[in-house]
Backbone as a chain_set.jsonl record, in Angstrom:
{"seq": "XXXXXXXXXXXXXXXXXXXXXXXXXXXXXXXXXXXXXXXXXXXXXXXXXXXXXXXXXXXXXXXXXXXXXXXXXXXXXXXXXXXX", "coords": {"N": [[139.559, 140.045, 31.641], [140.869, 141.26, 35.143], [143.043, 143.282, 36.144], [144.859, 144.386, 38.876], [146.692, 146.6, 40.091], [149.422, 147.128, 42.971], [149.339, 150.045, 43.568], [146.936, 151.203, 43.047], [145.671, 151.156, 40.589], [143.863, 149.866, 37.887], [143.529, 147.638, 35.703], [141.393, 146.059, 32.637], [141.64, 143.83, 31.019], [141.637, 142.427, 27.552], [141.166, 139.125, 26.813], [141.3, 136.506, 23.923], [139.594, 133.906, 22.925], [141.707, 132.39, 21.382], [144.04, 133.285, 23.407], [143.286, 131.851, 25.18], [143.336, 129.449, 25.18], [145.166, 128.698, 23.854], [146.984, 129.388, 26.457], [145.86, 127.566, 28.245], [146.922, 125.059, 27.417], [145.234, 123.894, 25.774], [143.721, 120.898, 23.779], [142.295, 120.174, 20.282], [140.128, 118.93, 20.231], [139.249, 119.938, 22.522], [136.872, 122.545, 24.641], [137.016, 125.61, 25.479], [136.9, 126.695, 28.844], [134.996, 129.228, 28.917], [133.62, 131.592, 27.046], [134.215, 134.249, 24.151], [132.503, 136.179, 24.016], [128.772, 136.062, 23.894], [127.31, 135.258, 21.0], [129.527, 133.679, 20.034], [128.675, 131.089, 21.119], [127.003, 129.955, 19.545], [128.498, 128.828, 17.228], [130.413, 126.342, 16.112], [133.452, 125.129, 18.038], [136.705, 125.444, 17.397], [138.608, 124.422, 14.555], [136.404, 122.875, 11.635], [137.078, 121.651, 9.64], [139.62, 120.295, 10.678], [138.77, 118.839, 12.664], [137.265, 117.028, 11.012], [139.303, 116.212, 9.572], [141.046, 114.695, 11.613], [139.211, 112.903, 12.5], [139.225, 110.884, 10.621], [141.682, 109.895, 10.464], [141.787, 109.043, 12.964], [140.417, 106.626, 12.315], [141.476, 105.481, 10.217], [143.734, 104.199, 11.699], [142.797, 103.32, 13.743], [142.396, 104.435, 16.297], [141.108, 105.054, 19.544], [137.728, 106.9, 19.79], [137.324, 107.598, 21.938], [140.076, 108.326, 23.549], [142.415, 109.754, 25.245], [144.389, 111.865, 23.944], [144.237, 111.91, 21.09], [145.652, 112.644, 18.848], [148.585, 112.534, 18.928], [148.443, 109.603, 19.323], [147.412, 108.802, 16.888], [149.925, 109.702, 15.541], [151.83, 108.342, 16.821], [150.924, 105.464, 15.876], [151.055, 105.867, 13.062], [154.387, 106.298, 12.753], [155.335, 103.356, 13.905], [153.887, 102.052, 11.894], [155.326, 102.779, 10.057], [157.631, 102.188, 10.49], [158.016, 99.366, 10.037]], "CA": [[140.368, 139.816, 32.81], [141.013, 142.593, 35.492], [144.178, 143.315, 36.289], [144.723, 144.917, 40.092], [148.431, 147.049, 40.999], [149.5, 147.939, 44.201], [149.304, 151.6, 43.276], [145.593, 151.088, 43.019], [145.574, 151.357, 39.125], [143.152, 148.659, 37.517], [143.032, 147.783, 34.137], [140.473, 145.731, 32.278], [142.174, 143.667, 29.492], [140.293, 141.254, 26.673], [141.874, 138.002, 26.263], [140.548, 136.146, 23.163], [139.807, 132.236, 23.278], [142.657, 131.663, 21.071], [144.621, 133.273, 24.38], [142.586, 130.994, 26.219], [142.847, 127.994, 24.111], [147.212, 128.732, 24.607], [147.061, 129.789, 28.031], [145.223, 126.558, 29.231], [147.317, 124.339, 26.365], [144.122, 122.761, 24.902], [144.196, 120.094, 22.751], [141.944, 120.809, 19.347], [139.018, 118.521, 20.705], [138.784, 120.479, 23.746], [136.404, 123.499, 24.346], [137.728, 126.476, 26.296], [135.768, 126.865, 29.714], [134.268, 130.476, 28.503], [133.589, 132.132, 25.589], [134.739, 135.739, 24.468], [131.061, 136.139, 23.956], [127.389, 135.253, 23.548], [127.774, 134.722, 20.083], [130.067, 132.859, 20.075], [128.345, 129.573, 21.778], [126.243, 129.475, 18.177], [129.396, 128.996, 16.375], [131.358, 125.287, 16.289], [134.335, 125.293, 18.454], [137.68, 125.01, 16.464], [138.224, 124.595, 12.478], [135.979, 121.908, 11.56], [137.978, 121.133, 8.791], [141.108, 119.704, 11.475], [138.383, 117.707, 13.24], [137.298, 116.005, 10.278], [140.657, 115.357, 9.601], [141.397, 113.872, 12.956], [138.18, 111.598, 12.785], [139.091, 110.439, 9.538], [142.975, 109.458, 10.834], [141.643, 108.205, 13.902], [139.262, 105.794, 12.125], [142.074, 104.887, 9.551], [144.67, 104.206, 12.553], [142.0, 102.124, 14.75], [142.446, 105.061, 17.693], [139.406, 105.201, 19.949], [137.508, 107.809, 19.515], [137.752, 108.462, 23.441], [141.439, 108.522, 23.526], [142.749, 111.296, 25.95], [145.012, 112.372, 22.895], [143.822, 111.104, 19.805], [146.245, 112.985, 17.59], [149.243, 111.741, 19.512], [147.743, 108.055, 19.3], [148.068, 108.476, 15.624], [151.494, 110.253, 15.037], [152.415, 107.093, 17.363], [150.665, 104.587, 15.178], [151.815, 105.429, 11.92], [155.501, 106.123, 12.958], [154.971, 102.373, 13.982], [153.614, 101.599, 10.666], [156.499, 103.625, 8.68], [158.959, 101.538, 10.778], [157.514, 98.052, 9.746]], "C": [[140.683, 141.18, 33.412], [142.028, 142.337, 35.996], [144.513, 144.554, 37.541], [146.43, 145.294, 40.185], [147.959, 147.301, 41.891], [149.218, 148.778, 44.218], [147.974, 152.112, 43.155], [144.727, 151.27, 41.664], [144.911, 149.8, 39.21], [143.282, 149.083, 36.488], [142.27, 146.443, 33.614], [141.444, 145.116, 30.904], [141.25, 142.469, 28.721], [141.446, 140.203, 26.305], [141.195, 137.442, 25.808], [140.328, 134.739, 23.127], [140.78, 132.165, 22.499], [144.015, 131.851, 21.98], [144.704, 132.02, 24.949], [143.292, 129.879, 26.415], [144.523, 127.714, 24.54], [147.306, 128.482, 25.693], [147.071, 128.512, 28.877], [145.478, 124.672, 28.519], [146.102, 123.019, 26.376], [144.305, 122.022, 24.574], [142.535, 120.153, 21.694], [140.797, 120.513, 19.744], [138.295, 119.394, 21.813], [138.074, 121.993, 23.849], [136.85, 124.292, 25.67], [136.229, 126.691, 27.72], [134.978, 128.539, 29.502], [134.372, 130.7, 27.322], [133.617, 133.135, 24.984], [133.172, 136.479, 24.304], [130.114, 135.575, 23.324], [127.322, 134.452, 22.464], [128.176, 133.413, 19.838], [129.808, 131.288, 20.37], [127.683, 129.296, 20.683], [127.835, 128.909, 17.115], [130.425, 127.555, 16.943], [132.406, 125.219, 16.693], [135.639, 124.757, 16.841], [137.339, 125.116, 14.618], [137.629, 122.754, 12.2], [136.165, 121.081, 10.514], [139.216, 119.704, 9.415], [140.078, 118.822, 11.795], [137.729, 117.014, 12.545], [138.461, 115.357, 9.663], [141.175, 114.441, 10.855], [140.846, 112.882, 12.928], [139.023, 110.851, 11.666], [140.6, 109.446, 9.713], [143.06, 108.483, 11.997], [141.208, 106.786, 13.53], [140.946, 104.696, 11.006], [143.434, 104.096, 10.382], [144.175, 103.035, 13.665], [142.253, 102.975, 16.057], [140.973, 105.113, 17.823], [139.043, 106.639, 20.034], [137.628, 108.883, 21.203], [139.014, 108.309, 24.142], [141.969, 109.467, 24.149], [143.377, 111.822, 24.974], [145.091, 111.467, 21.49], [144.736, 111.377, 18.817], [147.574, 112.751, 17.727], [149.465, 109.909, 19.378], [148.278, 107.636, 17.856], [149.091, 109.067, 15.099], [151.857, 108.956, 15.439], [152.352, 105.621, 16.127], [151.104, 104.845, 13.622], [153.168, 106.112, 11.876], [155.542, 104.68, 13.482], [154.594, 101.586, 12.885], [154.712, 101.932, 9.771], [158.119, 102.888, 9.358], [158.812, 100.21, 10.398], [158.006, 97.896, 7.997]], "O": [[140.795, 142.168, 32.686], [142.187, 141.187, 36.405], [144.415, 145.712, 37.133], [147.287, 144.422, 40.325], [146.79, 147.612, 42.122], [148.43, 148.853, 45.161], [147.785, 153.328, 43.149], [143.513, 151.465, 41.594], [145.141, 148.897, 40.014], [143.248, 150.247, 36.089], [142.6, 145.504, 34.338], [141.858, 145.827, 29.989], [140.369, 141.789, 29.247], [142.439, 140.46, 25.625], [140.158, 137.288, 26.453], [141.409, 134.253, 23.461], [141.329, 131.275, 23.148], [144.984, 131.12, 21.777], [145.676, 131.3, 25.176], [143.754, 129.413, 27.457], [144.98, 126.841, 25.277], [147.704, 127.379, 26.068], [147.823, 128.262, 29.819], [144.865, 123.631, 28.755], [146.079, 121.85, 26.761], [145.48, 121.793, 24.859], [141.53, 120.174, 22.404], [140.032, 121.476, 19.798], [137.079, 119.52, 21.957], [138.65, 122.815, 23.136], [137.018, 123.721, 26.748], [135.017, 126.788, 27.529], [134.216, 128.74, 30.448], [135.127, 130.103, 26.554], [132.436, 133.449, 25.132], [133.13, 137.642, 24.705], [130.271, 134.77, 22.405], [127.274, 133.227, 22.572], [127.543, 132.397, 19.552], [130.553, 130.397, 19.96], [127.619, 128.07, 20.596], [127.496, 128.645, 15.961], [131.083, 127.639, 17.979], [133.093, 125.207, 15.672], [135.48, 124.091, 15.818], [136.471, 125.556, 13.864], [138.248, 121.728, 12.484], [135.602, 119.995, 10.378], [139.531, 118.644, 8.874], [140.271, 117.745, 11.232], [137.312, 116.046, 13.181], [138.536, 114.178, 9.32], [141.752, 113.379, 10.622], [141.441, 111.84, 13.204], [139.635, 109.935, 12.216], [140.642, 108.355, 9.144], [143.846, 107.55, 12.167], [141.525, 105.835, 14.245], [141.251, 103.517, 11.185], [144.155, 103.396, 9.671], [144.85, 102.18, 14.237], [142.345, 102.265, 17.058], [140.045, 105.174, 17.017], [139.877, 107.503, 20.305], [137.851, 110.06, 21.49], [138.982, 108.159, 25.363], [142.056, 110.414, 23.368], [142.754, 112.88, 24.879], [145.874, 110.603, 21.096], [144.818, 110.579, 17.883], [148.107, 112.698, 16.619], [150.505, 109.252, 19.359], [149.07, 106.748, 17.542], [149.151, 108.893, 13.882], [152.249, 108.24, 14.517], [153.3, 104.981, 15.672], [151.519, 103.86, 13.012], [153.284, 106.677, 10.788], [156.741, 104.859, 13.699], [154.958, 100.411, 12.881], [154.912, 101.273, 8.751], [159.263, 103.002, 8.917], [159.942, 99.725, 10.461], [157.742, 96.87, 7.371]]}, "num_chains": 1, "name": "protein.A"}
């Protein structure tokens, strides 16, 4: 990102996708529109640990898998279940 003063000073700063990922409040499914580099596009967004946990909650919960907030869906559903 370049960063322009009045004074005619520029500076050049590196914001990292987990900036990004904040900045543009993601949600874990979601992939950041750039990538801090090349690299990087070989390499599985997120910890692929969480999103087998997610599937695995979704599936046990009956959320669809195309759910705008899937992990929401199931906090909902089993606070719903833990009140029954």
């Amino acid at each position: 990102m370049i960063k322009a003063f009045g004074d005619g000073r520029v500076f050049e700063t590196e914001i990292t996708g987990d900036d990004e990922i904040e900045a543009l409040g993601l949600m874990p499914w979601m992939s950041p529109p750039c990538y801090p580099n090349m690299s990087a596009l070989d390499q599985p967004y997120g910890d692929p640990g969480a999103k087998r946990e997610l599937a695995q909650r979704m599936r046990r919960r009956g959320v669809s898998r195309w759910h705008p907030d899937p992990a929401r869906a199931c906090d909902e559903a089993e606070q719903r279940r833990a009140a029954k």
